[in-house]
C-alpha positions as a Markdown table, in Angstrom:
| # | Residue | x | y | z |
|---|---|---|---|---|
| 1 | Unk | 19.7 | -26.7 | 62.7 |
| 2 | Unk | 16.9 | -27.3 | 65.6 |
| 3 | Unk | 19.4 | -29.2 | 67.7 |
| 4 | Unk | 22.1 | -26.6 | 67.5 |
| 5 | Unk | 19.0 | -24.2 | 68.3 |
| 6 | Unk | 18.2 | -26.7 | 71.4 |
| 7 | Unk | 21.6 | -27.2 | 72.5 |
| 8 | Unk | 22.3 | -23.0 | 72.8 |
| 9 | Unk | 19.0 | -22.8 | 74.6 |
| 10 | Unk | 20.1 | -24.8 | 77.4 |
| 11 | Unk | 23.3 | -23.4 | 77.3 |
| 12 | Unk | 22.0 | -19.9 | 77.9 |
| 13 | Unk | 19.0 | -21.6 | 80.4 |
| 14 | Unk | 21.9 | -23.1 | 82.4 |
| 15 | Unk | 24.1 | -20.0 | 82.9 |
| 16 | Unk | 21.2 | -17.6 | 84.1 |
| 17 | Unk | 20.1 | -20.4 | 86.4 |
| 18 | Unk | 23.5 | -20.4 | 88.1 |
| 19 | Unk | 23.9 | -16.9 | 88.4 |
| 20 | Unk | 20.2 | -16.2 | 89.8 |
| 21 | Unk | 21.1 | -19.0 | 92.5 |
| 22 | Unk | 24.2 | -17.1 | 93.3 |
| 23 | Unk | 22.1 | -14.2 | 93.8 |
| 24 | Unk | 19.6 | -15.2 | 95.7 |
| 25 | Unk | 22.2 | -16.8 | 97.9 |
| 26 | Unk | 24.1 | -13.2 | 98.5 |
| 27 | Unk | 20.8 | -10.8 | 99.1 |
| 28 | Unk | 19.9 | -13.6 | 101.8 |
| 29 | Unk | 23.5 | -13.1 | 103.6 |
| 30 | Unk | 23.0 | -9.4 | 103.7 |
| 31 | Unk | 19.1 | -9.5 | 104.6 |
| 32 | Unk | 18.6 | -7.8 | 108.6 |
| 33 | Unk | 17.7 | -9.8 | 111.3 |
| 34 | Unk | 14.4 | -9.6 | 113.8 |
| 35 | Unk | 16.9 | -8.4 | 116.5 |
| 36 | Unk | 20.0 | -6.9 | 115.4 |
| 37 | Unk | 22.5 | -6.5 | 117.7 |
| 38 | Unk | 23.7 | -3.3 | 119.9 |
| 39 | Unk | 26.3 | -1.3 | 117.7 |
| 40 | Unk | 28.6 | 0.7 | 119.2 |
| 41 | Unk | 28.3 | 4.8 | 118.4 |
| 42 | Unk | 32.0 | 4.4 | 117.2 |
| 43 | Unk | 32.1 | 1.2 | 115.8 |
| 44 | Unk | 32.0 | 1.5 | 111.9 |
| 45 | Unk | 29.0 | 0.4 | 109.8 |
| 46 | Unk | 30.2 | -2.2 | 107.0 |
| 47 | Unk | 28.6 | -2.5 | 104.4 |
| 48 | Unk | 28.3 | -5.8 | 102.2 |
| 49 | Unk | 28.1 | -5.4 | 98.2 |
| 50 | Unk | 27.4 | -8.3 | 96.6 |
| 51 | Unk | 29.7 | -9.6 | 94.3 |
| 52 | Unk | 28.9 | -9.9 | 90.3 |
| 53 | Unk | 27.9 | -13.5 | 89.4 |
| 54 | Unk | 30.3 | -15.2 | 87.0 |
| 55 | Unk | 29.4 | -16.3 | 83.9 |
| 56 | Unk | 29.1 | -20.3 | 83.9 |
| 57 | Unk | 31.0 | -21.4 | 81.1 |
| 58 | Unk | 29.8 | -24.5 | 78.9 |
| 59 | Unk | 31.8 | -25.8 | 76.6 |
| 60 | Unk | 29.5 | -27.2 | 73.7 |
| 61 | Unk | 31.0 | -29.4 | 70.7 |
| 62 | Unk | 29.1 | -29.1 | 67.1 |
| 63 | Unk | 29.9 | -31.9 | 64.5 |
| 64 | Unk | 31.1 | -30.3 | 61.3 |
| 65 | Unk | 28.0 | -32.0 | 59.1 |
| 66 | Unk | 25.8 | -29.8 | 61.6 |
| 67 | Unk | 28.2 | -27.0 | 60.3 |
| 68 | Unk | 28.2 | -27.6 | 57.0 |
| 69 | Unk | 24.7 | -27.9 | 56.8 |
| 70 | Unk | 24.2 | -24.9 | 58.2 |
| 71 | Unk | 26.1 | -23.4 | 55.7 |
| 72 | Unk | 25.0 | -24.8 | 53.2 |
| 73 | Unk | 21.0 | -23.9 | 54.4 |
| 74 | Unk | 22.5 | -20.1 | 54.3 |
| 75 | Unk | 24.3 | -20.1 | 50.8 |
| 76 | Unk | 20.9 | -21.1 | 49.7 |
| 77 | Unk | 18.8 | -18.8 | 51.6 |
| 78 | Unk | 21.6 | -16.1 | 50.5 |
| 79 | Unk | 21.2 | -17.4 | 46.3 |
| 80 | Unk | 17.4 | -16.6 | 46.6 |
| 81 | Unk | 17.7 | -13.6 | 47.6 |
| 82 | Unk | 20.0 | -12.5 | 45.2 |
| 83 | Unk | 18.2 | -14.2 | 42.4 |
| 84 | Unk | 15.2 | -12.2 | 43.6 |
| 85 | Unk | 17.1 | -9.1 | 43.3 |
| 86 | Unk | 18.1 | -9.4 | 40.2 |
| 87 | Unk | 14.6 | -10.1 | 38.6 |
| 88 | Unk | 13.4 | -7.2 | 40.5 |
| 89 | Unk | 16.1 | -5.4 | 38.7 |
| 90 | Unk | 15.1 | -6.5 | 35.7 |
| 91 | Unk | 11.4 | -6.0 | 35.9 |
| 92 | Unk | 12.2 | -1.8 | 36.9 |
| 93 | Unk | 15.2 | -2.1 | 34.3 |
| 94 | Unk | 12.0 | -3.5 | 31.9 |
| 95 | Unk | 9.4 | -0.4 | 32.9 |
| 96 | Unk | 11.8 | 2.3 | 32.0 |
| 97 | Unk | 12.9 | 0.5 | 28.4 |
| 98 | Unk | 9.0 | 0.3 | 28.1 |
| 99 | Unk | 8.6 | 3.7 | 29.0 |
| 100 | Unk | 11.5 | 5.5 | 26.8 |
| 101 | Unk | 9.9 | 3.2 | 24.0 |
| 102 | Unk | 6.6 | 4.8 | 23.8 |
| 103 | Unk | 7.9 | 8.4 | 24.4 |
| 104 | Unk | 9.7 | 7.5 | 21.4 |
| 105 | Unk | 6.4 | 5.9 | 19.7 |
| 106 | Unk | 4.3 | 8.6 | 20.6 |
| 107 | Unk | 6.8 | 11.2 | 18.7 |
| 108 | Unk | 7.4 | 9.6 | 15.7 |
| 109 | Unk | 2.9 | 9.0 | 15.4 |
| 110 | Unk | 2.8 | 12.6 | 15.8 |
| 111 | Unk | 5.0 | 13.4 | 13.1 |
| 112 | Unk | 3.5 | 11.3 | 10.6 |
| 113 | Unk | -0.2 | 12.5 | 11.9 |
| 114 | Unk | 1.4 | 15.7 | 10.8 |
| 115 | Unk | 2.6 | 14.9 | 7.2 |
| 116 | Unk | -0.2 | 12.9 | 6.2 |
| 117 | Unk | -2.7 | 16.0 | 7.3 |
| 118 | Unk | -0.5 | 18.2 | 4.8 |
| 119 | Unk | -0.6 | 15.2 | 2.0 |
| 120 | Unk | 3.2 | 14.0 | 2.7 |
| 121 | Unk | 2.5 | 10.4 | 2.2 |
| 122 | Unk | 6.1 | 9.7 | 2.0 |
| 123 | Unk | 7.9 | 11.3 | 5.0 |
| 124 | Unk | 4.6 | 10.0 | 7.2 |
| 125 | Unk | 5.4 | 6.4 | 6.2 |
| 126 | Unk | 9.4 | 7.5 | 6.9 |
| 127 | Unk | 7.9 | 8.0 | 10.2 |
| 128 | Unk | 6.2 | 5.1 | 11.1 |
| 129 | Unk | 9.0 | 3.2 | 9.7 |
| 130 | Unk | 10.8 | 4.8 | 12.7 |
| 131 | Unk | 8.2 | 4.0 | 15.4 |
| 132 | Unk | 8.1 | 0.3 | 14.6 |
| 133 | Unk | 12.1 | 0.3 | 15.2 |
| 134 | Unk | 11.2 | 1.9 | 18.5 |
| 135 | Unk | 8.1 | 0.1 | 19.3 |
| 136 | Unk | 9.3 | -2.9 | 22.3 |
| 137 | Unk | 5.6 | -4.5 | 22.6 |
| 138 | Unk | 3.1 | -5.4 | 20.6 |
| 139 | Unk | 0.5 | -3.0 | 21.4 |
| 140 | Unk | 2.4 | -0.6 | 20.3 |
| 141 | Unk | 3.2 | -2.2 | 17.2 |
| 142 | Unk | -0.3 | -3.1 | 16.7 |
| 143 | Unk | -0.7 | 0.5 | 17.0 |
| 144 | Unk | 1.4 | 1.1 | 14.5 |
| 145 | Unk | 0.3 | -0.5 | 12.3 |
| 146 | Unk | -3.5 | 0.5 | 12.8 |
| 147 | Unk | -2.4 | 4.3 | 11.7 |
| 148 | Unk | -0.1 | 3.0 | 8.5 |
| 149 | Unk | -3.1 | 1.2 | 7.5 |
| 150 | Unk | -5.6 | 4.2 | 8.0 |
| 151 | Unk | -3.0 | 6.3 | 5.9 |
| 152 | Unk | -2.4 | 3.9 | 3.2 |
| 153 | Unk | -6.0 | 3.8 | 3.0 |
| 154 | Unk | -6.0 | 7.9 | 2.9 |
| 155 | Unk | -3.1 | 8.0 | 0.0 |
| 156 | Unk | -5.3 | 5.7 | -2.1 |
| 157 | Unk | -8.7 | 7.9 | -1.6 |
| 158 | Unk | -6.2 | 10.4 | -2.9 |
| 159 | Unk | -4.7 | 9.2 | -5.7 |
| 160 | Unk | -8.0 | 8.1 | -6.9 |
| 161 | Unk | -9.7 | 11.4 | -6.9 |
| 162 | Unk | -6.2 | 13.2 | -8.4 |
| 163 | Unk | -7.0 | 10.6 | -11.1 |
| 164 | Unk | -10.3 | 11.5 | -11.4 |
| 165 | Unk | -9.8 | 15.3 | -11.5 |
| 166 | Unk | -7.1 | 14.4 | -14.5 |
| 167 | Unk | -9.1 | 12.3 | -16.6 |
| 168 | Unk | -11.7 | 15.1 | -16.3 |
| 169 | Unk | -9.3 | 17.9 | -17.3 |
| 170 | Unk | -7.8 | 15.4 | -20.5 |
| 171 | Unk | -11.6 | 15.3 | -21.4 |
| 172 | Unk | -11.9 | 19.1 | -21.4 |
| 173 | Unk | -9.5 | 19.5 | -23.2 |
| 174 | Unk | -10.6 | 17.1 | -25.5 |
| 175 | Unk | -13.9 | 18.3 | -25.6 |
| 176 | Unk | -13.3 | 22.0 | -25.6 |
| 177 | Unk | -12.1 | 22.4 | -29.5 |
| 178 | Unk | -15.6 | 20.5 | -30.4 |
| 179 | Unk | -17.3 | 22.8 | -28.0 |
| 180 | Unk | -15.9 | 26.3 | -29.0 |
| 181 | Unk | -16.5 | 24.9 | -32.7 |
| 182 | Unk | -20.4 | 23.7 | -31.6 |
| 183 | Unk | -20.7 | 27.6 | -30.3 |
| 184 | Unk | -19.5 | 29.5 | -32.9 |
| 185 | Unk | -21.2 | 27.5 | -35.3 |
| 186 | Unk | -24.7 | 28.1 | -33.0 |
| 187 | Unk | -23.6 | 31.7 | -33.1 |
| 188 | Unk | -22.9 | 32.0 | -36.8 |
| 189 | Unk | -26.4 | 30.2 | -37.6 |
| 190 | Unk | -28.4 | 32.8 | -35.7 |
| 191 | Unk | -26.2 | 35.9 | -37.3 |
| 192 | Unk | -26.8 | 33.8 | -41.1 |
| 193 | Unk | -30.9 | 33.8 | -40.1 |
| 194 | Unk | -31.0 | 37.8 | -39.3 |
| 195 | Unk | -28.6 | 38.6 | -42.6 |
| 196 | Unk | -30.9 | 36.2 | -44.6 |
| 197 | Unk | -34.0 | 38.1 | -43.4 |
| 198 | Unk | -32.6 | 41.4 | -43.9 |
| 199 | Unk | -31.5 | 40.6 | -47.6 |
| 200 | Unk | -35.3 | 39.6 | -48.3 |
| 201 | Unk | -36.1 | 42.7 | -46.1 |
| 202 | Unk | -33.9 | 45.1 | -49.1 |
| 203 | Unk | -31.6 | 46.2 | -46.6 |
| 204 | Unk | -28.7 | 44.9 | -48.8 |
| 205 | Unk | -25.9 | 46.8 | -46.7 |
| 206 | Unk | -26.7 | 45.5 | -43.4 |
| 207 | Unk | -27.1 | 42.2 | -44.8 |
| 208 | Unk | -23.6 | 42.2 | -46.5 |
| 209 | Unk | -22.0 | 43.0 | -42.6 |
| 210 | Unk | -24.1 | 40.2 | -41.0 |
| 211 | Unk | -23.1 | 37.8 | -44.4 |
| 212 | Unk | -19.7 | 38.7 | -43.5 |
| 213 | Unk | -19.4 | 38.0 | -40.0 |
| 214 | Unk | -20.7 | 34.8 | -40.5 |
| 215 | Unk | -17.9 | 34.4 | -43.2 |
| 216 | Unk | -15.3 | 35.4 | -40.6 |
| 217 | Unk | -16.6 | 33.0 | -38.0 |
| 218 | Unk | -17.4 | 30.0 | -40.2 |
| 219 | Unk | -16.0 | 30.3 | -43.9 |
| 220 | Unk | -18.1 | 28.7 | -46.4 |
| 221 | Unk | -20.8 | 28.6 | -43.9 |
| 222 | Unk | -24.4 | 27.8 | -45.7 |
| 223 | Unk | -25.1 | 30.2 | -48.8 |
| 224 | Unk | -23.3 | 33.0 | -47.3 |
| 225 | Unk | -21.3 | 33.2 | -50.3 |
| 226 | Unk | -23.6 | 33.3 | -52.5 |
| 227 | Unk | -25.9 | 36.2 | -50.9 |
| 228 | Unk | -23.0 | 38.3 | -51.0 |
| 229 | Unk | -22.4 | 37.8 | -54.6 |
| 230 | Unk | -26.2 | 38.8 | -55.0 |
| 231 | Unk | -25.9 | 41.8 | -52.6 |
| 232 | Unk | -23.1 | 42.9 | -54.6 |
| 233 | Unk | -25.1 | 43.2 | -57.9 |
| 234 | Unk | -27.6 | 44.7 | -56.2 |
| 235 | Unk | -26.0 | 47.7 | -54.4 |
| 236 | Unk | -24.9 | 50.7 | -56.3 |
| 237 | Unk | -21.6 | 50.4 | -57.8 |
């Protein structure tokens, strides 16, 4: 390449030489005298215009390898180039797939924030399921991942207390026949005491409705049975 590059310098050096000599030759025909000569009033004035310099032709001879290297030097030049094209291409071609893909993150997170706030364990893993299909890097997956984790965690807590509030209801349950039964017998102690102390008191007929009661709410409850078999003898058939 540098001697075709010297050879068509001095080609071109050459041919403006030649035509600036050819020039310089003509302007110094034309250029006035000290003492011009007399003209006649009628004679014509001629004028000389210089002629355009020709173009000195040189006829230079290239060896085909100087060609083909050439050629070959440009096919190479032209292959970088294109190879550099096409990763640019693939880098802008890479941003937007990154870009679509977190869009499409982003939506499917906000969902499953959603359904997890109302207790929708289910659909919000459906949802992340989704974003990891969409996720293309592993931030994002990381991401991901991060929020299943913290709702997994959430579900659990959940479950957990749901378990506890159950077990609690099963013991009340349980418990409540034992503590109605505890009451009323509490109850029918304190109404037995006041129908005992009224029977010792004489007053046989509001004894027999307090002996009663306790009857109704506890049968065979103490001696009830047996003061009212006493307040019956002594009231006035």
């Amino acid at each position: 390449m540098k001697k075709t590059t010297s050879i068509l310098i001095c080609v071109i050096s050459l041919t403006y030489s030649c035509a600036y000599a050819q020039q310089a030759a003509e302007r110094k025909a034309v250029t006035p005298t000290a003492n011009p000569p007399a003209v006649s009033a009628q004679a014509p004035i001629q004028k000389n215009v210089p002629e355009k310099p020709e173009m000195v032709k040189v006829k230079v001879e290239v060896s085909q390898q100087v060609i083909d290297q050439q050629m070959n030097a440009y096919k190479g030049n032209l292959k970088e180039i294109v190879k550099e094209a096409e990763n640019n291409l693939k880098k802008i071609d890479g941003e937007l797939k990154k870009k679509d893909g977190e869009e499409a993150v982003n939506k499917h997170l906000k969902a499953a924030d959603a359904y997890s706030a109302e207790g929708k364990i289910d659909k919000a893993k459906t949802e992340f399921k989704a974003a990891m299909v969409e996720a293309n890097t592993p931030a994002l997956k990381k991401t991901i991942k991060e929020k299943e984790h913290s709702v997994d965690k959430q579900a659990k807590e959940i479950e957990s207390k749901n378990g506890q509030d159950t077990r609690a209801k099963e013991e009340t349950v349980k418990t409540a026949p034992e503590v109605k039964k505890k009451t009323i017998e509490e109850e029918a102690s304190q109404i037995y005491k006041d129908a005992v102390s009224l029977y010792w008191d004489n007053k046989y007929s509001e004894a027999k409705l307090k002996f009663e009661q306790v009857q109704q709410m506890s049968p065979g409850y103490a001696r009830t049975s047996y003061y009212l078999e006493r307040i019956k003898e002594k009231l006035p058939k």
